[in-house]
C-alpha positions as CSV (number, residue, x, y, z in Angstrom):
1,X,64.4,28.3,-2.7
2,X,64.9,27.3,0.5
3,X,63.2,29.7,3.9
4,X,67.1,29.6,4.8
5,X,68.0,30.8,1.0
6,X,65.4,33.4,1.1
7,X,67.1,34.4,4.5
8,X,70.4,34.8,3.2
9,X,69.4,36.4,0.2
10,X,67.6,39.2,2.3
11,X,70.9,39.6,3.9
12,X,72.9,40.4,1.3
13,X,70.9,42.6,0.0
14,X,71.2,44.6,3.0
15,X,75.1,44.1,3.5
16,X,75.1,45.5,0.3
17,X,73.5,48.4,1.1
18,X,75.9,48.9,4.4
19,X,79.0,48.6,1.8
20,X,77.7,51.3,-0.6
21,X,77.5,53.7,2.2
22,X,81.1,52.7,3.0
23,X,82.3,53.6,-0.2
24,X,80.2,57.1,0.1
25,X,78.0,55.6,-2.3
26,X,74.3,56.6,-2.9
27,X,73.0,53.7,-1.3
28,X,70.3,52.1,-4.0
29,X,68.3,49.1,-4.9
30,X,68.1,47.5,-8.6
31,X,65.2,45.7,-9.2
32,X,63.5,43.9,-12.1
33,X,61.3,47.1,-13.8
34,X,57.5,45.4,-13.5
35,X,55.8,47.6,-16.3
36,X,54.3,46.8,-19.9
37,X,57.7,47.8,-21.8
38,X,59.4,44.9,-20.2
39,X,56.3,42.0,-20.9
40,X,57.0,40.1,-23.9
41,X,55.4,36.4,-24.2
42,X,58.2,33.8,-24.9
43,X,57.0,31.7,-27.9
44,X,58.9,28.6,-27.2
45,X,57.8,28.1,-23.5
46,X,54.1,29.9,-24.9
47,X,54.7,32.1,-21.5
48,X,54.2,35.8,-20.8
49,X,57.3,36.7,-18.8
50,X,59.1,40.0,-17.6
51,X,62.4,41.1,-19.1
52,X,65.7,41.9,-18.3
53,X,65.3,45.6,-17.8
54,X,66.1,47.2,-14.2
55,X,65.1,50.4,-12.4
56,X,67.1,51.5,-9.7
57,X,65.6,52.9,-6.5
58,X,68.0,55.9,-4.4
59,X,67.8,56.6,-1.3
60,X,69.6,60.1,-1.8
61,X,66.9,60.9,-4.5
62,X,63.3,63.2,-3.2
63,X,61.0,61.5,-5.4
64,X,62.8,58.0,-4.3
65,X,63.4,58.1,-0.9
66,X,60.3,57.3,1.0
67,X,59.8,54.5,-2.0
68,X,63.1,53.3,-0.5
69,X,62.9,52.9,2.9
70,X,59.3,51.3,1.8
71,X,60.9,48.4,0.6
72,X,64.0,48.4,2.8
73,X,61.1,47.8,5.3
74,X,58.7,45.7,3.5
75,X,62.1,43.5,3.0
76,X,62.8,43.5,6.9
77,X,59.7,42.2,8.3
78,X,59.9,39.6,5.2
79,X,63.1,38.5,7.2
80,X,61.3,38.5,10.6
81,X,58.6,36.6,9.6
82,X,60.7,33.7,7.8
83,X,63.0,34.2,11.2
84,X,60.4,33.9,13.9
85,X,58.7,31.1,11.9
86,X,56.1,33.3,12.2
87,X,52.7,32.0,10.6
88,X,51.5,33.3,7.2
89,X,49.7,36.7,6.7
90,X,47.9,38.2,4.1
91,X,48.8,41.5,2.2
92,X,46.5,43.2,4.2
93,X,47.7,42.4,7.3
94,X,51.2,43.3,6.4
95,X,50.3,46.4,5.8
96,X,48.8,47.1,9.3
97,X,51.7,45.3,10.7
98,X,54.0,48.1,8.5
99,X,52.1,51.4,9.3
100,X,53.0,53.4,12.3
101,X,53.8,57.4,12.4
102,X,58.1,57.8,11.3
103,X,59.2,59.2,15.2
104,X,59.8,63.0,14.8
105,X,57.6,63.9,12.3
106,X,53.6,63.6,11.2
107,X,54.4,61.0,8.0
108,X,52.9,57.4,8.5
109,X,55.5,54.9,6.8
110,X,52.6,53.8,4.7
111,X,49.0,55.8,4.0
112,X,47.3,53.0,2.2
113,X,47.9,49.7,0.9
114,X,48.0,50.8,-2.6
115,X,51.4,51.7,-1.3
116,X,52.5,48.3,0.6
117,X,50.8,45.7,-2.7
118,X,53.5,46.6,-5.4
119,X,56.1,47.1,-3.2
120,X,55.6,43.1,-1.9
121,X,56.0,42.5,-5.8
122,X,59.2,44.2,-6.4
123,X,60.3,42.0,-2.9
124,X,58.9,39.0,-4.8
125,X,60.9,40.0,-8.1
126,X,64.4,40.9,-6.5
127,X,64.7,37.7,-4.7
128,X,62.8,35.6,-7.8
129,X,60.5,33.6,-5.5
130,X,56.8,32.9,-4.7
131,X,55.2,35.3,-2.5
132,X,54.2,32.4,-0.4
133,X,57.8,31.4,0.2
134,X,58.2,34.8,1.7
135,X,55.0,34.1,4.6
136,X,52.4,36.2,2.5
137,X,49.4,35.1,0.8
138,X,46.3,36.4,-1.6
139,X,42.9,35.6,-0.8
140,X,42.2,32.0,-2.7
141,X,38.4,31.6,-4.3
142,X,38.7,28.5,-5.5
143,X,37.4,24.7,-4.9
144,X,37.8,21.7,-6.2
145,X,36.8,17.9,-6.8
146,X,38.4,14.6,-7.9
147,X,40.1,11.9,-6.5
148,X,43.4,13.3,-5.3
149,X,44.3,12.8,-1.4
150,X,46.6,15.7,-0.1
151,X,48.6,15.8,3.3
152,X,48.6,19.4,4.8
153,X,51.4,21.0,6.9
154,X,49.2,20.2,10.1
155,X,49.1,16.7,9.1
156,X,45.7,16.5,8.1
157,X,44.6,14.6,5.3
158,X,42.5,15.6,2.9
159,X,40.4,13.7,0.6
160,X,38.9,15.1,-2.2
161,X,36.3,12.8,-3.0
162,X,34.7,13.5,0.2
163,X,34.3,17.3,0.5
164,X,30.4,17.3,-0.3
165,X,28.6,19.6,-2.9
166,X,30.1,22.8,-2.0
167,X,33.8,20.6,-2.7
168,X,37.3,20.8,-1.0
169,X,39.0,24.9,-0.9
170,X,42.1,25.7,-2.3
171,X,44.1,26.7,0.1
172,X,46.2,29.9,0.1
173,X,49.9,28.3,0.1
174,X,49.7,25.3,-2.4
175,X,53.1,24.6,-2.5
176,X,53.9,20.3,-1.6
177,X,55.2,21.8,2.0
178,X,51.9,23.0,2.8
179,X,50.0,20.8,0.3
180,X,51.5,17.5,-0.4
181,X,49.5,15.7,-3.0
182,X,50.3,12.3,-1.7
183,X,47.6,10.0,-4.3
184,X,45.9,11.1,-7.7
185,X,44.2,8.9,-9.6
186,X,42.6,11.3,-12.4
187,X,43.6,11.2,-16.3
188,X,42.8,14.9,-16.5
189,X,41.5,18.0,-15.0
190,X,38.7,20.3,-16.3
191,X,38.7,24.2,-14.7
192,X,35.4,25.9,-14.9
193,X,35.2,29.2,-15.4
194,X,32.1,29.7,-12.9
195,X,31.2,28.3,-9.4
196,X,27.6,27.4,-10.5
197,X,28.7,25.4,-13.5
198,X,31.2,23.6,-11.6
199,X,28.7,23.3,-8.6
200,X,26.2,21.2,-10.9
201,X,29.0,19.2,-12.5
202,X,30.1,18.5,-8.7
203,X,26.8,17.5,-7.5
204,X,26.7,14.9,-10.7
205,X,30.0,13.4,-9.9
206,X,31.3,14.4,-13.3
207,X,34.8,13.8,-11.9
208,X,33.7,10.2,-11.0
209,X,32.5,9.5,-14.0
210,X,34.9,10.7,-15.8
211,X,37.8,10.1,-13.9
212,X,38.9,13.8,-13.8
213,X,39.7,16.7,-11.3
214,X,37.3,19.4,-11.6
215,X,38.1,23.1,-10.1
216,X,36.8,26.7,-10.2
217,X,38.6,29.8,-9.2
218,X,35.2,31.2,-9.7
219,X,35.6,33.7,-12.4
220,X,39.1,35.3,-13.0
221,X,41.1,32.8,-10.9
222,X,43.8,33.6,-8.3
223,X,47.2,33.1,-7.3
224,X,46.7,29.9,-5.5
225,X,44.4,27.9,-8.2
226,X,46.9,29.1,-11.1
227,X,50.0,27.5,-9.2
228,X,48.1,24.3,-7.9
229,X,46.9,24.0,-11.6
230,X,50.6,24.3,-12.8
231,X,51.8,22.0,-10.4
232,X,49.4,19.6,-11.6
233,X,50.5,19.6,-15.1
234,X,54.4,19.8,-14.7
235,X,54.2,17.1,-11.4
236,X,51.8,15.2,-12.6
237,X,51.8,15.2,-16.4
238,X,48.2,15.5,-16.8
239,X,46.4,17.2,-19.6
240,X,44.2,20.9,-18.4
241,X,41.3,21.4,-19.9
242,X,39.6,25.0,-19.8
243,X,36.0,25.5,-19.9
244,X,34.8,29.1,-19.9
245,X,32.3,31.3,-21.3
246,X,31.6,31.8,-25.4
247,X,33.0,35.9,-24.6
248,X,36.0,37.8,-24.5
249,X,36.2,37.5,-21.3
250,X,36.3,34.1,-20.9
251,X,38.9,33.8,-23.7
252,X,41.1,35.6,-21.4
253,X,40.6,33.4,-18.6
254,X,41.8,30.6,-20.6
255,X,44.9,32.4,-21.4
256,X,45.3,33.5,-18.0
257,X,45.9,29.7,-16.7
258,X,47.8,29.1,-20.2
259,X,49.9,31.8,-20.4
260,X,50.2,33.9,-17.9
261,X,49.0,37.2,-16.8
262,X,50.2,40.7,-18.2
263,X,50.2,41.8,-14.6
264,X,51.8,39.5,-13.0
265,X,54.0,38.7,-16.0
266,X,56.9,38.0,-13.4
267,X,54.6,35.6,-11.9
268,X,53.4,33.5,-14.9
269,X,56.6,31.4,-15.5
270,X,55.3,29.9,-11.7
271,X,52.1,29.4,-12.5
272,X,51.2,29.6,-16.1
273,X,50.1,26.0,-17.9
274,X,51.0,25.9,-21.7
275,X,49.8,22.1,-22.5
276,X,46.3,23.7,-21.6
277,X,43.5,23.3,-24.1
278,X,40.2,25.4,-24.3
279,X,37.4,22.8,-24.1
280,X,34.5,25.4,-25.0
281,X,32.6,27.4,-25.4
282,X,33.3,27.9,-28.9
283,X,31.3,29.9,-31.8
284,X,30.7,26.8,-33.6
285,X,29.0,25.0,-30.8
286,X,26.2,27.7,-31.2
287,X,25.2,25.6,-34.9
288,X,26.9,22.3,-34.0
289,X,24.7,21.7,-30.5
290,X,21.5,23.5,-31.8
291,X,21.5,26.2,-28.6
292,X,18.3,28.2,-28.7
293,X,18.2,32.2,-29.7
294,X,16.9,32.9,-26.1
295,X,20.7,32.1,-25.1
296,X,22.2,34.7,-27.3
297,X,23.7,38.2,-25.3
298,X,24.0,40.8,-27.6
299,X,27.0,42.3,-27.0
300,X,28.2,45.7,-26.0
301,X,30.6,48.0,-27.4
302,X,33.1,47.3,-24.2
303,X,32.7,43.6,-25.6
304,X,33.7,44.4,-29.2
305,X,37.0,47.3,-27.4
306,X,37.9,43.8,-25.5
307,X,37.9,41.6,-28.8
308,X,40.2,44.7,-30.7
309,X,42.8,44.5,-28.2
310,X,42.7,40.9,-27.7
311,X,43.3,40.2,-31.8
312,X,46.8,42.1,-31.3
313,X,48.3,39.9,-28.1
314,X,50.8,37.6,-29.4
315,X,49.4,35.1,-27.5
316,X,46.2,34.7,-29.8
317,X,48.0,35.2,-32.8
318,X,47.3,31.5,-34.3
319,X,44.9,31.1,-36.9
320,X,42.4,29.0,-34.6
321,X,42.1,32.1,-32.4
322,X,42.1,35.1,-34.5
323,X,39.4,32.7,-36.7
324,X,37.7,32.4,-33.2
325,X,37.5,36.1,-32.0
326,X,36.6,37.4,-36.0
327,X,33.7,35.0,-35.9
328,X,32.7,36.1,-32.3
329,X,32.6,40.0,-33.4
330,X,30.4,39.0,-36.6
331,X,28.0,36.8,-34.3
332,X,27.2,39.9,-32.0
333,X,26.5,38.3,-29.3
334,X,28.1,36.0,-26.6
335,X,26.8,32.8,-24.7
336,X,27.3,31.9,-21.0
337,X,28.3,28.4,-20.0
338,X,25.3,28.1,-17.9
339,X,23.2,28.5,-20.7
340,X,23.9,25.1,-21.4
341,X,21.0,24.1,-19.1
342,X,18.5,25.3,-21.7
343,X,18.8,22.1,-23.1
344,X,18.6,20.2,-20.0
345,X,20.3,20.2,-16.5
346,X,22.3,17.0,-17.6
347,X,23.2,18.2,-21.1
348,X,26.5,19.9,-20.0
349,X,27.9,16.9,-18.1
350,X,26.2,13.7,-19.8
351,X,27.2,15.1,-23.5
352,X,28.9,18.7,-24.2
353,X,31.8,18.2,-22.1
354,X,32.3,13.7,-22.6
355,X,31.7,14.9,-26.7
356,X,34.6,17.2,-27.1
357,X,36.6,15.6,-24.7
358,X,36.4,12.5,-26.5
359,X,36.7,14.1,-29.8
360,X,39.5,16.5,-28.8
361,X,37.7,19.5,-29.6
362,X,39.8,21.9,-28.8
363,X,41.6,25.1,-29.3
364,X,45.1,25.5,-28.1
């Protein structure tokens, strides 16, 4: 959608606010309801999305009405911002820019932020667009390597071959307007789940040997390294490849880039990347590559909770993956991707990773 789209979308919503009062309506918003009764993931895309259920916000309602005028303004400076071309902000500073004492009485329009973040999502799922369409941004984490050459809105150019060890950021706003990918000349990308993984690889040119992007959102990965990665795949055709730790944890990582996010369900169709494999670590590499008993965490009872709930999301139903998390709760203990280096500092890029890539080790 267009800034102009976005525009007149705001402006609707408001003339249909004006024509409710007209009528000696309660003047009210509907909008998408955001909780876990209306997640469901979508087997034939293999995305977690939000449903069709609505809640309606009233202004003539006490528990509603400061709720209301919340997003009536939250939705107004949205306008302004798109208006005045005004440059991007982040959540935070929306939130300053929002909060100021209501004239005529001691209430602030907003206390804390807690109060201004879902509100910006209920924006976000009204109009059904990126919250970087609408001038806001999250904090990005992550970097990246490869041969791809990128024209920013500024008109820099960007090459990502020449970024040094510490790589090229991601920026906040990875959409082609802001971030047009102008050459790539990979045959597949590999996300990491950690920075000092990814660093070594970097400083090995494993993405010149092997012809690849590599990128980190270093750890749990955010808005901006989930979209770029889904506009890699869908744009660009090329096969994802996640490489995360042998825990939990890092299972859901994976199936945060695949599938989507429970919390940001309404955001996943966006950003999530079904053709995505998991490249390791698996619970079979443990035997299969020899990795020494120093490597082994045991694991805690938060570890085994994590592994019950994750059994019962639809998204690991497959036999490959509930196989994978049984065998995990037997083992009793987890493996970091770093450990890796315990059988050399070249192991992980000169023959874990070229092995199962090769061999298509995977699970899906």
């Amino acid at each position: 959608m267009s800034t102009q789209q976005i525009i007149e979308k705001l402006t609707e919503i408001g003339k249909g606010l004006i024509k409710q009062l007209e009528l000696q309506k309660n003047p009210h918003l509907e909008i998408p309801e955001r909780s876990l009764n209306n997640v469901y993931f979508d087997e034939k895309t293999g995305i977690i999305k939000l449903g069709d259920k609505k809640q309606h916000r009233y202004y003539l309602n006490m528990s509603q009405a400061k709720k209301f005028m919340q997003t009536l303004l939250v939705a107004s400076k949205i306008k302004w911002l798109l208006e005045e071309d005004k440059p991007s902000l982040s959540i935070r500073q929306l939130y300053y820019l929002l909060k100021h004492t209501i004239p005529g009485s001691k209430e602030n329009t907003f206390d804390t932020q807690d109060e201004t973040d879902p509100i910006v999502e209920d924006v976000e799922v009204m109009l059904d667009v990126l919250r970087e369409n609408l001038r806001l941004i999250a904090t990005p984490n992550g970097v990246l390597a490869g041969e791809m050459i990128v024209e920013d809105k500024t008109g820099d150019i960007l090459d990502y071959t020449k970024m040094g060890s510490a790589g090229g950021a991601i920026p906040p706003i990875v959409e082609d307007e802001y971030f047009h990918i102008k050459e790539i000349n990979v045959d597949y990308v590999l996300v990491i789940e950690k920075y000092a993984v990814w660093n070594v690889l970097n400083q090995q040119k494993f993405w010149k040997k092997n012809k690849c992007l590599i990128l980190t959102g270093k750890g749990q990965p955010a808005r901006a390294e989930r979209r770029l990665l889904h506009r890699l795949a869908y744009e660009f055709n090329l096969p994802i490849y996640v490489f995360t730790d042998m825990d939990p944890w890092g299972y859901y990582i994976y199936s945060v880039y695949k599938q989507g996010s429970i919390n940001l369900a309404f955001f996943s169709e966006k950003a999530g990347t079904p053709k995505a494999k998991f490249v390791g670590f698996q619970t079979k590499d443990v035997k299969q590559f020899d990795m020494p008993s120093s490597s082994f965490i045991k694991m805690k009872d938060v570890d085994y909770k994590r592994i019950k709930e994750m059994k019962k999301y639809a998204w690991f139903q497959n036999k490959e993956w509930q196989n994978e998390l049984k065998t995990l709760e037997k083992l009793g203990f987890k493996i970091e991707q770093d450990a890796l280096v315990s059988k050399s500092i070249e192991f992980t890029a000169d023959t874990y990773l070229p092995w199962k890539i090769e061999n298509k080790d995977f699970l899906p």
